[in-house]
N, C-alpha and C positions, 0 to 999 in steps of 0.2 A: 598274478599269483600271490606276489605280498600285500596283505591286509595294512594300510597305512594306518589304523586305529591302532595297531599295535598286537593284535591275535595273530593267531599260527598261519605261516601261507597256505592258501590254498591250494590241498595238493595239485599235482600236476602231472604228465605221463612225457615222461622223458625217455628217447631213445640213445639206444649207445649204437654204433656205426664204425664197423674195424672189419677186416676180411678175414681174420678169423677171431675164435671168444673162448675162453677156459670150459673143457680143459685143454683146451690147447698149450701148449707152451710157449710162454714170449713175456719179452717184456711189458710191453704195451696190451697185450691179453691180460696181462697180470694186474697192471694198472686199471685197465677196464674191468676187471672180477671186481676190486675193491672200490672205485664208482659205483658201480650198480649194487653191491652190498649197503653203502652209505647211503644211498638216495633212495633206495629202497628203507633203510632204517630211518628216515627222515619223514617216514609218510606217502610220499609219492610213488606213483606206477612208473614202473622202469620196463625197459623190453629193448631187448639187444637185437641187433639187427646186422648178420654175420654172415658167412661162407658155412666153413663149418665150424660146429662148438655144440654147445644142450647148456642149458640151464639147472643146476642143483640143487636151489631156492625156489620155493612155489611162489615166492613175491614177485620172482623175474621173469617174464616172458622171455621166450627166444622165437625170432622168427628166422628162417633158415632161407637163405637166398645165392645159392649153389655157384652160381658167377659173379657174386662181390668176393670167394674166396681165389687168393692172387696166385693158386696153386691149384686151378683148376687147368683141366689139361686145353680150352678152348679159349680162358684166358692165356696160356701160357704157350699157344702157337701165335695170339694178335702181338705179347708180349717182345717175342722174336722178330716178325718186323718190326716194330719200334724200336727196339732196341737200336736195329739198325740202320734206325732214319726213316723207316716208311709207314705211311699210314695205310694200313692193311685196306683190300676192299673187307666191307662185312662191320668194318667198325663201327659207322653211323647204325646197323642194323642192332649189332650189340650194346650201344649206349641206350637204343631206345627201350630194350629189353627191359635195360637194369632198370631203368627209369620205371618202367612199370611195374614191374618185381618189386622196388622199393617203393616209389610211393606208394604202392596198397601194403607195405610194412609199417609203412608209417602211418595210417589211418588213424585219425584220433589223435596224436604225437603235438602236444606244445613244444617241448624243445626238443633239438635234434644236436647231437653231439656227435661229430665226425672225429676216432682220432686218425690221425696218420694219412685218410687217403687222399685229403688235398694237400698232401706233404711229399708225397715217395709217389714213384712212377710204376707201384709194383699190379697193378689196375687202371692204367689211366681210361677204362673205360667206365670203372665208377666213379672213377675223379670227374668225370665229363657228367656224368649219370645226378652227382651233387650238387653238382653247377647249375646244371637244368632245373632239376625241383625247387632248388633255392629261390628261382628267379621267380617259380610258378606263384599267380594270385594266393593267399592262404593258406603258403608254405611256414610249417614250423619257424617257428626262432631257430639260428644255424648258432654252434657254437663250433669249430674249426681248432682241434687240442691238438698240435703239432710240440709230436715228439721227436721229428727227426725231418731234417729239413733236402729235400736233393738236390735242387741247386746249388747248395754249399757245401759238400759234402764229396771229396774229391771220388768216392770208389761211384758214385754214381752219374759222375759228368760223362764218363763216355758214350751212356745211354740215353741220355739227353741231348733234342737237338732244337733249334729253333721253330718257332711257330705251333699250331695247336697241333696235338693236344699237348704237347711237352710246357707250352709255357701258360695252359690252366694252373700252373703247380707254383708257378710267381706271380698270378692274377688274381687280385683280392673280391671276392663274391660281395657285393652290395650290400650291406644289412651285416653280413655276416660278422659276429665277433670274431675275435682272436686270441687267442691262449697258448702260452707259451709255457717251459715247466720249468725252464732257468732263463737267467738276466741273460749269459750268454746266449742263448737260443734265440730270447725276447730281441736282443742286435742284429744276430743274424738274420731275422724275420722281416726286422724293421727295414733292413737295408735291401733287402730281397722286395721286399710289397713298396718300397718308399712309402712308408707308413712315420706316421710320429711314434718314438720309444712310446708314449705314456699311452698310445691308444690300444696296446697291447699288454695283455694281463700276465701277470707269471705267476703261475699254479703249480706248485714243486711236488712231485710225487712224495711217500709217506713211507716209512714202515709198520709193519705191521707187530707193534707189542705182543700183545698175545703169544703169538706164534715163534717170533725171538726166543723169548722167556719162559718160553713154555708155558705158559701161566694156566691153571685148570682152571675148568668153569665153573666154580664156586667163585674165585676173583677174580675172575672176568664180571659176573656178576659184581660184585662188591663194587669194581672202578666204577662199572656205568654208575652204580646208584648215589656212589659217594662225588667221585667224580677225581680222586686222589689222585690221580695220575696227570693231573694237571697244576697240586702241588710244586711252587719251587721256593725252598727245598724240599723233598718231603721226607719226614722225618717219623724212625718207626723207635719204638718204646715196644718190646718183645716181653712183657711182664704181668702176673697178677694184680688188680685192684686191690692192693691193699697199701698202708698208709708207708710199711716201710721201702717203699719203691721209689716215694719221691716224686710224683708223679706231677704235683703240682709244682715242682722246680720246673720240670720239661715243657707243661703249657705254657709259664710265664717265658722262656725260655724263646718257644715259640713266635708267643705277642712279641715279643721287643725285639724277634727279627722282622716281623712286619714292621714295627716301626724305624729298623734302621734300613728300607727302599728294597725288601721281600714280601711286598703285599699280599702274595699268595704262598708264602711258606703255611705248610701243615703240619702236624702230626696224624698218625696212629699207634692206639696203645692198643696191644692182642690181645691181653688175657681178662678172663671174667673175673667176678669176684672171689676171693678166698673162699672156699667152701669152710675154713675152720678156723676164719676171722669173723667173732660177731658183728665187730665195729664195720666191715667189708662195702655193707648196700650204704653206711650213714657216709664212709668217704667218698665210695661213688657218687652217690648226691651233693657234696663237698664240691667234687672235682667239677660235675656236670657247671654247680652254681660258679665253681670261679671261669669255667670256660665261656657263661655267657658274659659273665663282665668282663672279660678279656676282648670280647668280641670276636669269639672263636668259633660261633656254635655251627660254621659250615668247614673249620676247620682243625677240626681236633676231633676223630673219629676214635669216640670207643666199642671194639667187637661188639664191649658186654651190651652193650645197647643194640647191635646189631644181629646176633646170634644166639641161637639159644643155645647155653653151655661152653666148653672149651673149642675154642679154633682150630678146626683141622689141621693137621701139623702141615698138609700139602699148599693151606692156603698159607702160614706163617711164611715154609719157607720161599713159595710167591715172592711175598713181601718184600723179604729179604735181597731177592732179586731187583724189583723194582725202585728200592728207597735210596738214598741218598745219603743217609747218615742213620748212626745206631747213635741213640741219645739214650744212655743208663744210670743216671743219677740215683741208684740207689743206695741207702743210707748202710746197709748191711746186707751183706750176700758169702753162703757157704763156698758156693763156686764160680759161678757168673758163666754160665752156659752162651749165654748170649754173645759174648766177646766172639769163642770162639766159631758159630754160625755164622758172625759178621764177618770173619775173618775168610770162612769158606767163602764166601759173597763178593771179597773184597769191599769190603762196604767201611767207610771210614770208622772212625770210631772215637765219639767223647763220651768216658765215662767219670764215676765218682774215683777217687782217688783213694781206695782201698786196698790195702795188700793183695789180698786175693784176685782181684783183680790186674793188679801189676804183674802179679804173678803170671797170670796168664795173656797180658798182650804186651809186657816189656814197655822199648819206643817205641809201637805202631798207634798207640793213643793217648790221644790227649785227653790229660785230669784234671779233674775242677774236683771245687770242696764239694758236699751233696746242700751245704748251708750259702755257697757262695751267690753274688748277687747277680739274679736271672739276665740283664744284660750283659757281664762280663761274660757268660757261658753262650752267650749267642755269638758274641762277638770271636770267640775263639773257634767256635762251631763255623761260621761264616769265613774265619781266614782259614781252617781248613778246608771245606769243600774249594775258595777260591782259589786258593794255590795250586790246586792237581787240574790243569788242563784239560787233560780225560774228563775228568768229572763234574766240568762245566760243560763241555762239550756232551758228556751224556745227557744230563739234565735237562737243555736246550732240548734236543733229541725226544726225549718222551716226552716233554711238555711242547713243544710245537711241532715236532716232526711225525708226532703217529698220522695216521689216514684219520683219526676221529678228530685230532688239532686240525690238519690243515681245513678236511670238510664244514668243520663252523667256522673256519675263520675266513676263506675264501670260496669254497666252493657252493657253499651252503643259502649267500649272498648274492651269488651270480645266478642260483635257479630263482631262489623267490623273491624275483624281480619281474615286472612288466616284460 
């Protein structure tokens, strides 16, 4: 699937494998909606392969296989013996079922992503049913996402008893990866499989920004393209292009936190040019040129370059939601609208050190001269976001915790591979 020349992988048709799929409700449903949205956004064919659930995305296949769901009334009379120590007759009849039922789901499938049912006992006749195909000649790559483990796991030990099928659920499939979604799990697994810690991955589930933040799909669009939300720190400048903003204090500003070990600090400046500043397009041009010798040109997003005309006020206050610091170095302001926004946001705040300004945030910010030297004002910018625990802790958070961080950083690597 990975091209070693260094070009896009070659897509590939991934299935997803759980007893039920959204809209179902569940954790692990939830987790599985947001795989198959990312792998699907990635280029490749995705096709979930579930009890019940339907597909909402025309990218995603759903294939419906009525006995992998663990709430079927004919799983859930074999469930009963088991439960109670015995192995039903009819079960070998049922594994072979599923076996059939799925692998013709899987037809065509390079990799196969199981979560949960080589984990829990709540099917162990598909648990049997993945054991078998896996082993079969020219069965998919397995990748085996255990979200929740039963043998360690006291509410499940009374249903669990010695011998098959109960102990396919601590017998590690051949070939098959392992994926864990914490370090802790990644132990409990290891000690459950006698497996080495390091031959097991931990792939931590995501939140989902957008939908936190509400964020409209005007900047939903904008993160993808820009890519800011992976920014740290990311830094908003809420202002018109024009010269008495200061704008070029905030780039420099910027640069010298990269250089003090924030490689990826950004900004964004919202506003367009002055409509009734002639000098307006020659600073923008100004600003554009010092941003390339800053070595900023993938990090200092101006709207005006982006949008044509004023920014939606619903995408600003987006922003506002997402940023990290209000950086307002402006040299002269009637009233400083911004303070107050950032204030709604809770959003830190270094501004210019203007009355009007004080007036309106008191002690909640820190001032700098709008002439002061661009490292001092990063330096003060940087021991304020470090001091507020929260606000390291956010930061982390959007830049490695959304489902689009973790999917290039882990998941994204483990499909486009051999």
């Amino acid at each position: 699937m990975h091209d070693p020349a260094g070009h896009a992988p070659t897509p590939s048709t991934v299935a997803l494998v759980h007893y039920t799929a959204p809209p179902v409700v569940g954790g692990v449903e939830c987790v599985l909606g947001h795989h198959a949205r990312l792998i699907a956004d990635a280029g490749h064919r995705v096709r979930i392969v579930a009890g019940r659930g339907r597909s909402s995305d025309p990218r995603i296949a759903f294939a419906r296989v009525p006995r992998a769901d663990s709430r079927h009334p004919a799983v859930l009379r074999l469930q009963g013996e088991l439960d109670a120590g015995r192995v039903p007759r009819g079960f070998d009849r049922a594994v072979a079922a599923l076996v059939d039922r799925v692998a013709g789901a899987l037809a065509g499938v390079d990799v196969l992503v199981a979560h949960n049912v080589c984990s829990l006992n709540r099917n162990l006749a598909l648990t049997a049913a993945i054991h078998d195909i896996a082993r079969r000649p020219g069965a998919p790559r397995l990748l085996i996402w255990h979200h929740d483990l039963a043998w360690t796991l006291p509410a499940y030990r009374p249903t669990l008893h010695a011998g098959f099928p109960w102990d396919l659920l601590r017998t590690p499939i051949p070939g098959a990866e392992q994926v864990t979604i914490s370090p802790a799990r990644q132990a409990d697994l290891a000690a459950l499989l006698a497996m080495p810690l390091d031959a097991i991955r931990v792939i931590p589930n995501g939140v989902d920004l957008a939908a936190l933040l509400g964020l409209g799909p005007a900047t939903i669009r904008l993160v993808r393209a820009t890519g800011l939300a992976s920014f740290d720190p990311l830094v908003l400048l809420p202002a018109r292009v024009t010269a008495r903003k200061n704008i070029e204090l905030a780039l420099r500003a910027v640069a010298e936190m990269r250089r003090r070990g924030r490689p990826t600090a950004g900004i964004v400046v919202t506003g367009p040019v002055d409509p009734h500043d002639s000098a307006g397009g020659a600073y923008l041009a100004e600003l554009r040129a010092l941003r390339h010798a800053l070595a900023l040109d993938k990090g200092a997003i101006f709207l005006a370059d982006v949008l044509a005309g004023l920014a939606p006020d619903a995408l600003v206050h987006d922003l506002y939601r997402l940023a990290d610091l209000l950086l307002f170095p402006s040299r002269d302001e009637g009233f400083g609208l911004p303070i107050l926004e950032a204030a709604v946001s809770r959003l830190p705040i270094v501004c210019s050190d203007l009355p009007v300004l004080r007036d309106l945030a008191g002690g909640a910010a820190v001032y700098v001269d709008p002439d002061a030297d661009p490292g001092a004002v990063a330096a003060l910018a940087l021991a304020r976001l470090d001091g507020d625990p929260g606000a390291v802790l956010a930061r982390h958070v959007r830049t490695e915790c959304s489902w689009e961080a973790i999917y290039r950083r882990a998941i994204a690597p483990l499909l486009d591979r051999p």
